[in-house]
C-alpha positions in Angstrom: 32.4 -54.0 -82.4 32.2 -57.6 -81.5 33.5 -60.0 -84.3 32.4 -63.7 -84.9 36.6 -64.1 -84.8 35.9 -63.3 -81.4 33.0 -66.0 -80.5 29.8 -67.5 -80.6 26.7 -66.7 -78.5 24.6 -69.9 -77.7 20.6 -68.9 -76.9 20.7 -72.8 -76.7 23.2 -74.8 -74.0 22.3 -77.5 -71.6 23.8 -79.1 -68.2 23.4 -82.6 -67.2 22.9 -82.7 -63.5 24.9 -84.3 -61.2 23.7 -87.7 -60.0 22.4 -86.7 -56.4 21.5 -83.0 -57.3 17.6 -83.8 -55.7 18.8 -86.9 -53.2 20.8 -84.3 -51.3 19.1 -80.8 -52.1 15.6 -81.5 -52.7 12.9 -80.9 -49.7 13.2 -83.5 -47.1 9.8 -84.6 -47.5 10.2 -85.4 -51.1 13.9 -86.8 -50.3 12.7 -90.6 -50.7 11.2 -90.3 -54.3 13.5 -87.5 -55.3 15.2 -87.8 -59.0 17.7 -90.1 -59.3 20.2 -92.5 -61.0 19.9 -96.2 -61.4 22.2 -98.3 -62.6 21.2 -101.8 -64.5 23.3 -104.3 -66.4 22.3 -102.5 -69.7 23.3 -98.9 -68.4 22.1 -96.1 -66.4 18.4 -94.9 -65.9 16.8 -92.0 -65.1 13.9 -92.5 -62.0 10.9 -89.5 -61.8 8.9 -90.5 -59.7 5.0 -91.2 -62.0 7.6 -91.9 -64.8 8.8 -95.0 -66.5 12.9 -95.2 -66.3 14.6 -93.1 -68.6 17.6 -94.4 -70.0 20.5 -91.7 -70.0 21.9 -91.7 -73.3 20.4 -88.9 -74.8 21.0 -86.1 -72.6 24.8 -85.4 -73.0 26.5 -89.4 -72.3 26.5 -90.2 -75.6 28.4 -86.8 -77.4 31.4 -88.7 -77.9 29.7 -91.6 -80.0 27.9 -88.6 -81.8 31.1 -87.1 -82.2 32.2 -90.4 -83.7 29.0 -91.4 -85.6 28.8 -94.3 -83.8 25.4 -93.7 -81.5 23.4 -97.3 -81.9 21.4 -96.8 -79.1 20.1 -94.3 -76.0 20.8 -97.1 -73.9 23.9 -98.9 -72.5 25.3 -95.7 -71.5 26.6 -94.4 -67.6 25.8 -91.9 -66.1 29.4 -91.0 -64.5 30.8 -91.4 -67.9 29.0 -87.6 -69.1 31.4 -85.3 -70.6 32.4 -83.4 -67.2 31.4 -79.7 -69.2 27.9 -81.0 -68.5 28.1 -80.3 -65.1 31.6 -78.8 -63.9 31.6 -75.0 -65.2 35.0 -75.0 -65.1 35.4 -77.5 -67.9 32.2 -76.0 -69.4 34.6 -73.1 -70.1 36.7 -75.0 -71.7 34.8 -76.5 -73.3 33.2 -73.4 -75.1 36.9 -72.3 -75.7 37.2 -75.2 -77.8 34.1 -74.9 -79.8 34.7 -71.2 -80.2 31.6 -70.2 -77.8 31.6 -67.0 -75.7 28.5 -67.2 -73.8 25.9 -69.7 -73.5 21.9 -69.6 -72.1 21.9 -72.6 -70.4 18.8 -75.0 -69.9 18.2 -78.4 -68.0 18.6 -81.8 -68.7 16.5 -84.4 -66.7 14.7 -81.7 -65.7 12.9 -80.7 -68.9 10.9 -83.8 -68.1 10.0 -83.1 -64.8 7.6 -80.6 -65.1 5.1 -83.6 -66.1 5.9 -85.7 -63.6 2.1 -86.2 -62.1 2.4 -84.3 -58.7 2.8 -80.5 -58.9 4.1 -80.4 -55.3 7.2 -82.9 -56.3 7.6 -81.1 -59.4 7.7 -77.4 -57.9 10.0 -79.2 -54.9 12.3 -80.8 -57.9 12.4 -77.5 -59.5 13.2 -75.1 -56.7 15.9 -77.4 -55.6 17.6 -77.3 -59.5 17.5 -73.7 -59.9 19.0 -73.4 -56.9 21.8 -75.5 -57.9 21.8 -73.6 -61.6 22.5 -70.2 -60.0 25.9 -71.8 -58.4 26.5 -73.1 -61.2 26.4 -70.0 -63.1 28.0 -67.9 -60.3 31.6 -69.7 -61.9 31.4 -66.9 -65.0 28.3 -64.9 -64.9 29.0 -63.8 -68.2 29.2 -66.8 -69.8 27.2 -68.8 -68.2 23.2 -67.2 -68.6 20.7 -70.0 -66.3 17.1 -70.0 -67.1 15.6 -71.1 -63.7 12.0 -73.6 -63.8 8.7 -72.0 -63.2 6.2 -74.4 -61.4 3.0 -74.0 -63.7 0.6 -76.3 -62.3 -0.7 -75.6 -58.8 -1.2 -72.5 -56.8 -0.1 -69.3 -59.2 1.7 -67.8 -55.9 4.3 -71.0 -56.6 5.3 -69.8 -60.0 5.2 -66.0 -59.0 7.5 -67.0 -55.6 10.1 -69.2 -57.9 10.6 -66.2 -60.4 11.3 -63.5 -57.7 13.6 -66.1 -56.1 15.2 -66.6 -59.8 15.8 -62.9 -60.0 17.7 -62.6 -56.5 19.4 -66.0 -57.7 21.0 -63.7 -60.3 19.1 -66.3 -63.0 18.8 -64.6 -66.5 14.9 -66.1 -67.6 12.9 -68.7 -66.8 11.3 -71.4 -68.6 7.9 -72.9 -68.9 6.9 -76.0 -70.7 5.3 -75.6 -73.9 2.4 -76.9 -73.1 0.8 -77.7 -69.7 -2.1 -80.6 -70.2 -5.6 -79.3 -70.3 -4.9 -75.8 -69.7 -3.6 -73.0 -72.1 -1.7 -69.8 -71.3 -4.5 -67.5 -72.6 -6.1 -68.3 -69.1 -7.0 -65.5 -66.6 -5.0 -67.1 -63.5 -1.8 -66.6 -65.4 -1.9 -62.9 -65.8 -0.4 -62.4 -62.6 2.7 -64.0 -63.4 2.9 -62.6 -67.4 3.1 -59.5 -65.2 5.7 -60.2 -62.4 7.8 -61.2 -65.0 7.3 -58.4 -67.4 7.8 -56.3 -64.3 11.3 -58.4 -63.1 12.6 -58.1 -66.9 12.6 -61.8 -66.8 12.8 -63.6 -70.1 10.2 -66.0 -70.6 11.8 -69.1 -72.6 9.3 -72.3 -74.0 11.8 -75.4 -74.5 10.9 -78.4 -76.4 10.7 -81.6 -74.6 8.9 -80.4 -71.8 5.3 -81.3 -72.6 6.4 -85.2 -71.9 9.3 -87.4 -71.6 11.3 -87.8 -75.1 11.1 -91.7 -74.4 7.8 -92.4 -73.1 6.5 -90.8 -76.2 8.1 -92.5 -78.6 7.2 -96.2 -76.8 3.7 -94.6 -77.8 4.0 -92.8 -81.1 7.8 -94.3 -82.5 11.1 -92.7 -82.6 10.5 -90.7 -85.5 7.4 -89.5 -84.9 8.1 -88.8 -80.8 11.0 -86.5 -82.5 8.9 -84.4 -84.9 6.3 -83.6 -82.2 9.0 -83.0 -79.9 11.1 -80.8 -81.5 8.3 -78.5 -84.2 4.6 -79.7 -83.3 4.8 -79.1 -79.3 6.7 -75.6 -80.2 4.1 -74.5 -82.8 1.2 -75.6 -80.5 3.0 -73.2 -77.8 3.4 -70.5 -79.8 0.2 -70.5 -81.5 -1.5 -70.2 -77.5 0.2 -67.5 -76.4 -0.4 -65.4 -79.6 -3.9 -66.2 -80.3 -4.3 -66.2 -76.1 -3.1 -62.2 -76.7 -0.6 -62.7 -74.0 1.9 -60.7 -76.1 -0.7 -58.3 -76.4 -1.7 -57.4 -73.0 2.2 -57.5 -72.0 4.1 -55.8 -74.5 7.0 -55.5 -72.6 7.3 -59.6 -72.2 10.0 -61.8 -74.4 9.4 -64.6 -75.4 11.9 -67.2 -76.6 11.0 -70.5 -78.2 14.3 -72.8 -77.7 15.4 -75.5 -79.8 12.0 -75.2 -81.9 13.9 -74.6 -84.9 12.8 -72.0 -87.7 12.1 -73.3 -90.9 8.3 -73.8 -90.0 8.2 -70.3 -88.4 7.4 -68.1 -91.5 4.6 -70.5 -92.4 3.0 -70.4 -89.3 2.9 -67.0 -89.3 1.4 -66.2 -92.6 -0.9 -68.9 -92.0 -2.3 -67.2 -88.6 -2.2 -63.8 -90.3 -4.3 -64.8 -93.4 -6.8 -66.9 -90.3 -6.7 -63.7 -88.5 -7.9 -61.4 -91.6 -10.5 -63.6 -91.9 -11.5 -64.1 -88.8 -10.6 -61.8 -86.0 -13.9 -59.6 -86.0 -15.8 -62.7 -83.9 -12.7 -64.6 -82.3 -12.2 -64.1 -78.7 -9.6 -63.0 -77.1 -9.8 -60.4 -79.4 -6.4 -59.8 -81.1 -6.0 -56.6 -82.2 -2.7 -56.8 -84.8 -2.1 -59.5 -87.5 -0.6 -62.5 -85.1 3.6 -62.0 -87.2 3.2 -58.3 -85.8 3.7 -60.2 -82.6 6.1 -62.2 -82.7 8.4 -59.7 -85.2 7.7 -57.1 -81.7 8.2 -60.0 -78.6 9.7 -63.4 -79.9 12.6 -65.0 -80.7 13.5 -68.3 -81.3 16.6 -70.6 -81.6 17.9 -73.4 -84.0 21.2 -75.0 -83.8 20.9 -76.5 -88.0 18.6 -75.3 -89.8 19.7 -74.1 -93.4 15.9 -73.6 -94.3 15.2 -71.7 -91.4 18.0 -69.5 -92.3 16.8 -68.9 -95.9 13.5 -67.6 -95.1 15.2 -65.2 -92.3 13.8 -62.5 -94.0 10.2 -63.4 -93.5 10.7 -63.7 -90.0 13.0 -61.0 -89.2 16.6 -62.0 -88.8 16.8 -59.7 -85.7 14.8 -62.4 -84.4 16.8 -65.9 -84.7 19.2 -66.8 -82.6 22.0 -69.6 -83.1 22.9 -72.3 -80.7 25.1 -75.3 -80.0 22.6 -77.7 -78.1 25.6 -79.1 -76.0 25.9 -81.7 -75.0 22.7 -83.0 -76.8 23.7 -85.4 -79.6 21.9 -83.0 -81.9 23.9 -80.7 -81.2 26.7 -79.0 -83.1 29.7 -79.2 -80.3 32.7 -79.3 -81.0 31.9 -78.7 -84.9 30.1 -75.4 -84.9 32.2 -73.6 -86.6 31.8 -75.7 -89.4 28.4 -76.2 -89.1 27.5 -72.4 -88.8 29.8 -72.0 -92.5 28.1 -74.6 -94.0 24.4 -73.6 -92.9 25.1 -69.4 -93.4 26.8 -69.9 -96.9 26.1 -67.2 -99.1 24.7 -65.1 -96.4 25.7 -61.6 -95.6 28.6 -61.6 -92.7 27.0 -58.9 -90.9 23.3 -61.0 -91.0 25.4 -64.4 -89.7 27.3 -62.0 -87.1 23.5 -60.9 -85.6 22.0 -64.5 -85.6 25.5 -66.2 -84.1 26.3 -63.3 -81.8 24.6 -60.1 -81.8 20.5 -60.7 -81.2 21.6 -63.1 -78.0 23.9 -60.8 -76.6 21.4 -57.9 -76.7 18.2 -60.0 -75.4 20.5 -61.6 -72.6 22.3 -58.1 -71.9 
């Protein structure tokens, strides 16, 4: 029987890519506006094209200011200067050695963003050239290194359906959509095709924050603070809440469904709140949802948090099979190289064999 002695599972890892991932690998015809870096005299930027430049600090530059408590700023930071386990797997592996990690899911960096970027064919070109990258990446220990591959959701359907069959020969473990896409909702018909395909591929379908719009353009418009909270909880709730009341879970009961760096102290609220709407309610509301909304997610979802002592406090409302632990590296929210600690001082008081499931054992068993 696995032991947490014997390491963490992660649900929650990211990469920073390499500065020319899209100027060498992304279609030819999108070469000339693909993703880059630019430096300036006050630090690196991140250019999507539609996009405002995105300075680099936050996505994995700055972990050893974090580290250090001595972050003062997402800008001033280079590019080249990224911890090298952000994009070398080699030292990723050492890496989790040193932070007592096992296995790790790993999602994108830049490239949670660019599934706004305003043209759906640059976006689906951006995305098929990353995962395409991802699967090398992961190739270097397919054990411990799990890629979720990008799913083009705005265009034609056949795009997102052709990405997740290519993602399965890739050797990819899930995919990811944002958690919202703007105007639409996942309840709609046109996306039944691909709940299907991937219910049928055994494809795990992951909703990550940060994905709805770049961190930085929305906090010029709602502040840092604020930006952060809708980020990180009110984008993740909105998600959730359209795929449940959208009876997507319903209609494809064999379909997981992972909300990632969401946290969980809200989840048990939510719930109760949509059950006591739905006993109210769910006689007239269309689409017709046949079980109290919890039943749902207690049967399909799961969702990750890297600190969250509340979360873990109300585990039993939720379903402790259900959570799932992880490290966030090399995000300067995340726990690296301190998990250990942080996991004792969040899981105090609980039960070692409930820590061992939401640390190790519900990851390993969702990701196989």
């Amino acid at each position: 029987m696995t032991t947490i002695a014997e390491g963490y599972v992660s649900a929650d890892g990211h990469v920073v890519e390499p500065a020319d991932l899209w100027t060498t690998r992304i279609d030819k015809r999108f070469r000339d506006r693909a993703p880059r870096v630019e430096s300036r005299t006050n630090g690196d930027y991140y250019l999507i094209d539609g996009f405002e430049p995105i300075p680099v600090g936050l996505e994995g530059v700055a972990i050893d200011d974090k580290i250090a408590g001595k972050i003062k700023s997402a800008e001033g930071y280079r590019h080249a200067a990224t911890r090298p386990g952000a994009w070398d797997p080699r030292a990723r592996l050492a890496d989790q050695d040193l932070d007592h990690v096992r296995a790790e899911v790993l999602y994108p960096g830049l490239g949670l963003f660019i599934s706004s970027a305003p043209d759906p064919a640059y976006v689906r070109a951006c995305q098929q050239a990353y995962n395409g990258w991802l699967s090398e990446f992961c190739m270097a220990a397919a054990t411990r290194l799990l890629g979720a591959a990008l799913l083009p959701m705005r265009g034609p359907i056949e795009w997102a359906l052709e990405e997740a069959e290519r993602a399965a020969k890739l050797g990819l473990r899930s995919v990811m959509i944002p958690t919202e896409v703007t105007n639409r909702s996942y309840r709609e018909p046109e996306y039944d095709r691909l709940w299907a395909t991937l219910q049928d591929l055994g494809l795990i379908l992951a909703l990550h924050v940060g994905t709805d719009e770049p961190f930085m353009k929305k906090a010029a418009r709602m502040g840092v603070g604020k930006a952060f909270i809708d980020t990180k909880i009110c984008a993740m709730q909105r998600g959730m809440a359209d795929l449940i009341w959208g009876a997507v879970p319903q209609r494809y009961p064999r379909l997981h469904f992972v909300l990632v760096e969401g946290g969980i102290g809200w989840v048990a609220s939510v719930l109760r709140s949509m059950d006591h709407w739905w006993a109210d309610h769910h006689h007239w509301m269309e689409p017709k949802v046949d079980e109290p909304p919890s039943s749902y997610f207690k049967r399909q979802f799961w969702a990750t948090f890297e600190d969250d002592r509340a979360g873990v406090l109300t585990r039993e409302l939720i379903g402790v099979e259900r959570l799932m632990w992880g490290s966030d590296y090399p995000h300067t929210e995340g726990t690296f190289p301190h998990s250990r600690e942080q996991i004792a001082k969040d899981f105090a008081g609980i039960p070692e064999a409930e820590v061992s499931q939401m640390v190790i054992g519900n990851a390993a068993r969702l990701y196989g």
